[in-house]
C-alpha angles and dihedrals in degrees: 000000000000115000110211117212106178113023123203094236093196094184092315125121116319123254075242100053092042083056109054086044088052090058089042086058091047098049101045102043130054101222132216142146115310103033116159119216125180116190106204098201086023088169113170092357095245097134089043090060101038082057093040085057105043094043128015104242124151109259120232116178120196121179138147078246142034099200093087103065122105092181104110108223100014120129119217119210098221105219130175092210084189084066118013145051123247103265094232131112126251115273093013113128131062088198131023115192117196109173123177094344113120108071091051086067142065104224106029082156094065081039096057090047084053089047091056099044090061095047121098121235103284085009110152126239107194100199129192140177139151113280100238089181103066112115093251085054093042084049102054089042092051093056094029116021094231122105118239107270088020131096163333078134124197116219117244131346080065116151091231089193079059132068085274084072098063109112100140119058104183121186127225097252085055093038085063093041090048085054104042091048085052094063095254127134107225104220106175141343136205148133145255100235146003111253098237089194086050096064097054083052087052098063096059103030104039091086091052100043091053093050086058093048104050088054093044088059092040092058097043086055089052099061094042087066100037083062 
């Protein structure tokens, strides 16, 4: 197997991104010989290999192309996840990555209960997908109605594996329902990096954001009761 160094990210995950999935991945499985890792939205195979290197593990690619891999050798299941089921069988992987996908995809919800039916038992699934409710994102959607990272979209002649390609902003809250529906235990969560614009925006805005809060959940409570 390649190793690949210095991926051309070419709008695909960030050297950043890949990182902090890489030490997921290390945290939460013990790893030996024979693991199995399956990367869904393997792109260029760059996590694949860091993995590959490090540990060991038996590399599975799976994409809606295989143009984009720069692993030689290396075989990617082509896989349209809109329409059709991961061709794996159940109870199959000891680690599923699924970096900055989806939001790439219409039904992330029927894909994450894929995911956990070829999982083994305390298999790991390592997830990633653009925050949408950090302050700078909140922002942009208050004066323009559009999520940091999402729309205005063209139609057609998109690069799907780019930015062109996000068509589904979920939010954390959904990100962990989607999961736990799914079958899937949630561990831990965490980011990549601070928003450093974010932080000048806290300051101003922090007060605000809790008030809201606090009645939001005051008038959910409410009509809990009231039912």
């Amino acid at each position: 197997m390649t190793k690949i160094s210095s991926p051309d990210s070419g709008g695909l995950s960030t050297d950043k991104i890949l990182s902090k999935c890489f030490h997921e991945a290390e945290r939460h499985l013990t790893f030996s010989e024979g693991i199995k890792h399956l990367d869904i939205g393997a792109g260029n195979g760059a996590l694949l290999s860091m993995l590959h290197s490090k540990f060991g593990t038996t590399p599975y690619a799976c994409d809606y192309t295989d143009e984009l891999m720069q692993i030689e050798g290396l075989d990617v299941t082509v896989c349209d996840l809109n329409c059709e089921k991961l061709p794996y069988e159940d109870n199959y992987f000891d680690l599923v990555t699924f970096t900055e996908v989806i939001e790439h995809i219409e039904n992330h919800r029927n894909t994450l209960s894929d995911i956990f039916r070829i999982l083994k038992p305390n298999g790991v699934l390592v997830l990633s997908t653009p925050n949408i409710l950090n302050l700078k994102s909140r922002l942009r959607f208050l004066f323009c109605g559009f999520w940091n990272l999402f729309g205005p979209l063209t139609v057609g002649n998109r690069k799907i594996e780019s930015t062109g390609g996000h068509i589904n902003p979920v939010s954390y809250f959904y990100v962990v329902h989607s999961l736990m529906e799914a079958g899937l235990d949630v561990e831990n969560d965490t980011y990549d990096k601070i928003q450093s614009s974010s932080v000048f925006f806290l300051l101003f805005f922090i007060r605000a954001d809790k008030a809201l809060l606090f009645f939001s959940f005051q008038k959910r409570k409410a009509k809990v009761q009231n039912n």
